[in-house]
C-alpha positions in Angstrom: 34.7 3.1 35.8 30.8 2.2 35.5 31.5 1.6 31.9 34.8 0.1 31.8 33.2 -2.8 34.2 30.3 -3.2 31.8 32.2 -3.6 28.7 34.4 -6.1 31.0 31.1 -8.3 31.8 30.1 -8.4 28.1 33.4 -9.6 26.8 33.9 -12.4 29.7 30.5 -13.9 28.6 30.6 -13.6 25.1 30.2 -17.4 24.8 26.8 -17.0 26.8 25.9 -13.7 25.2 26.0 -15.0 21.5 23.1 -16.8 22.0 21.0 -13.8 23.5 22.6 -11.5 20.5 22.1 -13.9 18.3 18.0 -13.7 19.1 17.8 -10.3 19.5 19.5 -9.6 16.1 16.8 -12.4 14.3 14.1 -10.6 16.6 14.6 -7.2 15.1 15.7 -8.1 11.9 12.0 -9.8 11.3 10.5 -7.0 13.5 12.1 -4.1 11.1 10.6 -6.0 8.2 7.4 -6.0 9.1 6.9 -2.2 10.4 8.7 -1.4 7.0 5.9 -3.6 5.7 3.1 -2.7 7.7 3.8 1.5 7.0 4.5 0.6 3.3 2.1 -1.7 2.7 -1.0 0.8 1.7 0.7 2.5 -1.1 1.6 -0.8 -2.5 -1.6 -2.7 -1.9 -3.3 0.4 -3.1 -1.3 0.9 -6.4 -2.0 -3.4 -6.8 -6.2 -2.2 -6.7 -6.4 0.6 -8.3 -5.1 -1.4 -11.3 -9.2 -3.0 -11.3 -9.7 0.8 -12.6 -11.8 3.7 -11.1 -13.9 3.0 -7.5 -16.3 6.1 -7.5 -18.7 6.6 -10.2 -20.6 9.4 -11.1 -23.9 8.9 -13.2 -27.3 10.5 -13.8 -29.7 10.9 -11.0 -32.2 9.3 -12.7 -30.2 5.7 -12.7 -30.9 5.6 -16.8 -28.3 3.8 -18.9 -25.6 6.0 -19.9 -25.3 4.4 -22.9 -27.4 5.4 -25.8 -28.7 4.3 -29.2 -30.4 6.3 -32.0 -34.1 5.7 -30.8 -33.5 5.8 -26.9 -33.7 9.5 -24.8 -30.3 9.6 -23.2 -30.4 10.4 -19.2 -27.5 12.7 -18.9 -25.6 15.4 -17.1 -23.7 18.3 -17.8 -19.8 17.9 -18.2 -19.5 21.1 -16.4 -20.8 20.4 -13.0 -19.0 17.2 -13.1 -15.7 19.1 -13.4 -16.4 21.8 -11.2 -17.2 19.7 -8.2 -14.0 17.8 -9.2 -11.7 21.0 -9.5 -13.4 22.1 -6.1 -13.0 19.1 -4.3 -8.6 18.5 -4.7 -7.0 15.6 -3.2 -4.1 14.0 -3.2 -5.7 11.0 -3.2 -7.4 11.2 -6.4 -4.7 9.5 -8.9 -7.5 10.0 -12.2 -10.6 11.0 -13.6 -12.2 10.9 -16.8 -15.9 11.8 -17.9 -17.9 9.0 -20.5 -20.7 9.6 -23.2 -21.1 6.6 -24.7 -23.5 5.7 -27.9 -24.3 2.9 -30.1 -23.3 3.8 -34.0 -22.6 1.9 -36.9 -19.2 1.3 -38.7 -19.1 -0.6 -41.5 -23.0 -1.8 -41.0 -22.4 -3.0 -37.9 -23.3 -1.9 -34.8 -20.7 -0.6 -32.2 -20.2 1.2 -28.9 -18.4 4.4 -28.9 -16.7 5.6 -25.7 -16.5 9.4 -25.5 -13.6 10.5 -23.1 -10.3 11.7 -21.7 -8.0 9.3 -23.7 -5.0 10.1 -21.7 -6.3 9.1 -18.6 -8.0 5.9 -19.8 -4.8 3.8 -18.9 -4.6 5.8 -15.2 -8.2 4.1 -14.9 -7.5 1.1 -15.5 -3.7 -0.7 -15.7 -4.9 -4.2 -16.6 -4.9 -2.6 -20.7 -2.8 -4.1 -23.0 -2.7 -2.0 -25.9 -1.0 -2.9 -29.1 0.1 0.2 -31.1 0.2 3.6 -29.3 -1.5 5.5 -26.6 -3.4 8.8 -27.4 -1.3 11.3 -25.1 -4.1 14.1 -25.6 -7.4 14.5 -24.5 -8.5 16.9 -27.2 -6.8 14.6 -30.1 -9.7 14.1 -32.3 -8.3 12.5 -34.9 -7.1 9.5 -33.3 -9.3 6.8 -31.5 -8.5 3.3 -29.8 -10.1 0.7 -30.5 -11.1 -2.8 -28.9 -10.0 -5.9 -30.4 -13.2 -7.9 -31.4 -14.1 -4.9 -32.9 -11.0 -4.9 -35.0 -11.7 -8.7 -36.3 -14.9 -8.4 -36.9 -14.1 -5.0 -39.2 -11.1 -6.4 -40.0 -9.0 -3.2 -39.2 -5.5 -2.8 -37.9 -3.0 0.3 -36.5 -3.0 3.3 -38.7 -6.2 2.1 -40.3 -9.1 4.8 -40.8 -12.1 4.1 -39.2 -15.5 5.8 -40.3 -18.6 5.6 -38.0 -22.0 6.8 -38.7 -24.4 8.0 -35.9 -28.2 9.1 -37.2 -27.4 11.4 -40.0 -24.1 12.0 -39.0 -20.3 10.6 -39.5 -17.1 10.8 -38.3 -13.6 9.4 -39.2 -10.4 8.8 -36.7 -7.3 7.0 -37.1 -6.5 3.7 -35.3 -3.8 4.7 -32.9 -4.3 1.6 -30.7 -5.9 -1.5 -30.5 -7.5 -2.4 -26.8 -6.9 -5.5 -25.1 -8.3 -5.6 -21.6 -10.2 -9.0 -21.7 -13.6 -7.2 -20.8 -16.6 -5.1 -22.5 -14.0 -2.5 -23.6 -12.7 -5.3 -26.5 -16.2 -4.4 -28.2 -16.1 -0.7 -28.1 -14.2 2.1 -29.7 -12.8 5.1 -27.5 -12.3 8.7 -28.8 -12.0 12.0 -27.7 -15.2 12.9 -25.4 -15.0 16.2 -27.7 -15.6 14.3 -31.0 -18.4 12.0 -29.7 -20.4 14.6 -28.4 -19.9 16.3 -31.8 -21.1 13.1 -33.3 -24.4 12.9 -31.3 -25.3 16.8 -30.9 -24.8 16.8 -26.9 -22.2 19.4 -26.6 -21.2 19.5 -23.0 -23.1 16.2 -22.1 -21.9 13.0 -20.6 -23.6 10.0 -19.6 -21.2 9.2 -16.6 -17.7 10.0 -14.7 -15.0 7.8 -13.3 -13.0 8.6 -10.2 -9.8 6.8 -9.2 -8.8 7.3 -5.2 -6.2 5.9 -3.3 -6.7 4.9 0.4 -8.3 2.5 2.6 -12.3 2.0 1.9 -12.9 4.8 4.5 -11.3 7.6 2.3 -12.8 6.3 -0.8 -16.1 6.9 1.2 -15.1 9.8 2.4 -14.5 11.8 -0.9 -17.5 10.2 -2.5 -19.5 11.5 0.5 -18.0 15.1 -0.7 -18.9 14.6 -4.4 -22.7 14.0 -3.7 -23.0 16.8 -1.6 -21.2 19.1 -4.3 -23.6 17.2 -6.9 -27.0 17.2 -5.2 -28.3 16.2 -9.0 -26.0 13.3 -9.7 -25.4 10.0 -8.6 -22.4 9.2 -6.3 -21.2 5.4 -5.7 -18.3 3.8 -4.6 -17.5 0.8 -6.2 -17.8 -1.5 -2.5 -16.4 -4.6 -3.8 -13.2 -2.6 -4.6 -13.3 -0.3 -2.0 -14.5 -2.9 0.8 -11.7 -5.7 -0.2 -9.4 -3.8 -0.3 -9.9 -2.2 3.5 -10.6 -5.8 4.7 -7.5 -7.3 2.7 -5.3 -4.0 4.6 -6.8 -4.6 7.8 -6.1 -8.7 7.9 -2.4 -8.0 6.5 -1.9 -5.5 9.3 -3.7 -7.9 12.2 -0.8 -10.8 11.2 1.8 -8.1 11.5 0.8 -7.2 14.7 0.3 -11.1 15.9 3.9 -11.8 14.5 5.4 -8.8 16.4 4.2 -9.2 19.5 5.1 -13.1 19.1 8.8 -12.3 18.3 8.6 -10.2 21.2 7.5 -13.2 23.3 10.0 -15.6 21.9 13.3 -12.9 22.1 12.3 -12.4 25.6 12.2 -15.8 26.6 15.5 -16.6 24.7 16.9 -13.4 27.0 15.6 -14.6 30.2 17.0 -18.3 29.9 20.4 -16.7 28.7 20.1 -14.1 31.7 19.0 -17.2 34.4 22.4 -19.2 33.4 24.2 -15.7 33.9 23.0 -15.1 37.2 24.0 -18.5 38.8 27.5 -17.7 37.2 27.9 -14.6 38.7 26.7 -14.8 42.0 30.5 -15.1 42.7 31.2 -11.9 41.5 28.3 -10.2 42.8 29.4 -11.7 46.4 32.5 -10.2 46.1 31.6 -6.6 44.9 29.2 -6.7 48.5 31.6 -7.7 50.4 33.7 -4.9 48.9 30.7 -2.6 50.3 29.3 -2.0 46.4 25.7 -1.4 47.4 22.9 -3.6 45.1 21.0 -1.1 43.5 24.4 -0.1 41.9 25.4 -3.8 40.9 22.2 -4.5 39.4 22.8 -1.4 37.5 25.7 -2.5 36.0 23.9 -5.6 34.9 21.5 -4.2 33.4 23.5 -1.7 31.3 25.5 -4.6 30.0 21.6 -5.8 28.9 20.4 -2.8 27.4 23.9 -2.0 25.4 23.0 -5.6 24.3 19.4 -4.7 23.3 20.4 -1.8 21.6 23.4 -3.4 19.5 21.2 -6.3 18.9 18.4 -3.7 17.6 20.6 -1.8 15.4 22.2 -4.7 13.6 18.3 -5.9 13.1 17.1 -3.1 12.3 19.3 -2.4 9.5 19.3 -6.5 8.0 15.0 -5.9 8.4 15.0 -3.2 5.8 17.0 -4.9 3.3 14.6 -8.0 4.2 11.7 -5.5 3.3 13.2 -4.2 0.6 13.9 -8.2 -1.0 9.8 -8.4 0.4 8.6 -5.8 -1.1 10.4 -6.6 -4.8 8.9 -10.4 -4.3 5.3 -9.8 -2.9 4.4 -6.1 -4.8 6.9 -6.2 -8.0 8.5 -2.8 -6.4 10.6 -1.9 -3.0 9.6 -0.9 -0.1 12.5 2.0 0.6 13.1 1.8 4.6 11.3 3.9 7.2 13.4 6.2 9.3 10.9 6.0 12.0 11.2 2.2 12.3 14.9 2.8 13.4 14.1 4.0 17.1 11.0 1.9 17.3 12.9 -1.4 16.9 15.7 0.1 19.2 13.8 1.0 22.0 11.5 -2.4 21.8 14.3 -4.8 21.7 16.0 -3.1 24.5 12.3 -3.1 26.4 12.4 -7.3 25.6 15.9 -7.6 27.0 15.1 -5.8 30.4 12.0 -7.2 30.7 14.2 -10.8 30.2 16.9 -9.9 32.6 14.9 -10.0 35.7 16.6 -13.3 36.7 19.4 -10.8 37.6 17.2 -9.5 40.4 18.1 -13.1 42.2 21.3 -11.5 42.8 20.3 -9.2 45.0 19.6 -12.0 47.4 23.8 -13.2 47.3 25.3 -13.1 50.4 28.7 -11.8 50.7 29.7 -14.4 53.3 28.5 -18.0 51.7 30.7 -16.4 48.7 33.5 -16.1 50.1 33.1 -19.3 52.4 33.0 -21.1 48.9 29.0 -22.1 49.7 
């Protein structure tokens, strides 16, 4: 009976009601989004920075260039410790990592840099490549090298070409398998296998520095760069702060306008309930009357009216909740290039606050508890 009443209320006043469904619905709908956003939004933002390449750098104590030419007395480390720390130190967070030796040879007589490393983890460093021609897949391909393109105009080289370069008294040859175009110093060096660079320059097992991608907020790229240095007393460990730093502030002022906006839809939906609810109290102060007079104690009329509200705040938050994550979906594809797939946890959470906004904007029914039966039925 309970029930059957408040389903009766809701469709006598649908006219009324549309308008508080309407804002609930539009409410939600924005609400949904922006949790979907606001839980999402790391990952995305975080994919969208790492592509400025690696944030923790590992280099000699000593803070001497890593890169070397023929007359200088390279400051170096061994690969080993490097690794080990890195094996011993798993994260999930860590997306790639690639050690460096770089020297200064000569190809062709002219001078170049040569970039020792892990070739398949060079694009994982840094996304903004563009690389015309073919990415070396192995890290212990020494035959193969990439190579920047100034360095290929001014040798006047191209894909598939050999390339020979001489370091003191000793040469080596690759094949061009790529040719780098990332609008920085790496169009003015060549890249080959760490393996066949320390070859070149008798350092077995030396590099001159190591890169470290990690995802997360500026705190847990800290963090893990805190637990390098104390696995690598003898090296240096740096976070790359401007990276790091905007991209934590960036997170932080996206997630401080979520937060605003959501607690101003709040505001707005429960206002649009409480005017709704005000007009539905002076209509039904008829009815109430007469349910008194009928000796229906208050406590269990305004209980009816307030289910009818929270069936309302709850249909209103499901329809919302489900148009918000296609709206986050469409937000994520426009804004990041990629979807944001729905949260299941943002169902509930949108539920529960819309029904919290349209209680908290049906206390005009509480006015109805001050009806008297018999200026109702006198027609007062």
């Amino acid at each position: 009976m309970f029930w059957r009443m408040v389903f009766q209320l809701l469709r006598g006043s649908r006219g009324r009601l549309a308008v508080a469904i309407l804002a609930i619905v539009s409410g939600a709908a924005v609400i949904s989004a922006l949790l979907n956003l606001d839980l999402g939004v790391q990952n995305k933002l975080t994919q969208q920075f790492r592509t400025l390449g690696a944030n923790i750098v590992i280099s000699p104590a000593s803070g001497a260039p890593a890169q070397i030419s023929a007359a200088e007395v390279p400051s170096l480390m061994p690969e080993r410790d490097v690794l080990e720390a890195l094996r011993k130190l798993p994260s999930a967070q860590v997306t790639a990592a690639a050690p460096y030796l770089y020297i200064v040879a000569r190809a062709q007589n002219h001078p170049v840099v040569v970039a020792g490393t892990w070739l398949d983890q060079a694009q994982k460093l840094d996304a903004t490549w563009k690389l015309e021609g073919n990415w070396v897949a192995s890290r212990a391909d020494d035959a193969r090298c990439l190579v920047g393109r100034n360095v290929v105009r001014r040798l006047h080289l191209a894909v598939g070409n050999p390339l020979e370069v001489h370091y003191l008294d000793r040469s080596a040859q690759c094949n061009i398998a790529g040719i780098v175009d990332a609008g920085g110093a790496e169009d003015n060096q060549v890249f080959a296998s760490l393996r066949a660079v320390q070859s070149l320059a008798n350092l077995p097992g030396q590099i001159g520095l190591a890169q470290v991608s990690v995802t997360g907020t500026a705190r847990v790229v800290a963090e893990y760069s805190a637990r390098l240095a104390a696995a690598l007393p003898q090296s240096q460990v740096r976070p790359i702060r401007q990276v790091a730093e905007a991209e934590g502030a960036l997170l932080g002022r996206i997630r401080l306008l979520i937060v605003s906006m959501v607690l101003l839809i709040l505001i707005l939906t429960a206002l649009c309930v409480l005017g709704t609810m005000a007009a539905l109290a002076m209509e039904r102060r008829k009815d109430v009357g007469l349910m008194k007079s009928l000796g229906g104690s208050i406590s269990r009329i305004v209980g009816i009216f307030l289910a009818e509200v929270g069936v309302l705040g709850a249909a209103g938050g499901l329809v919302g909740t489900i148009l918000g994550a296609a709206l986050s979906y469409w937000m994520g594809l426009r804004v990041f290039g990629t979807a944001i797939s729905p949260r299941w946890e943002v169902f509930p959470a949108t539920i529960a606050l819309m029904i919290v906004v349209t209680l908290t904007g049906a206390l005009p029914l509480r006015m109805l508890g001050n009806t008297k039966p018999a200026e109702i039925l006198r027609g007062e």
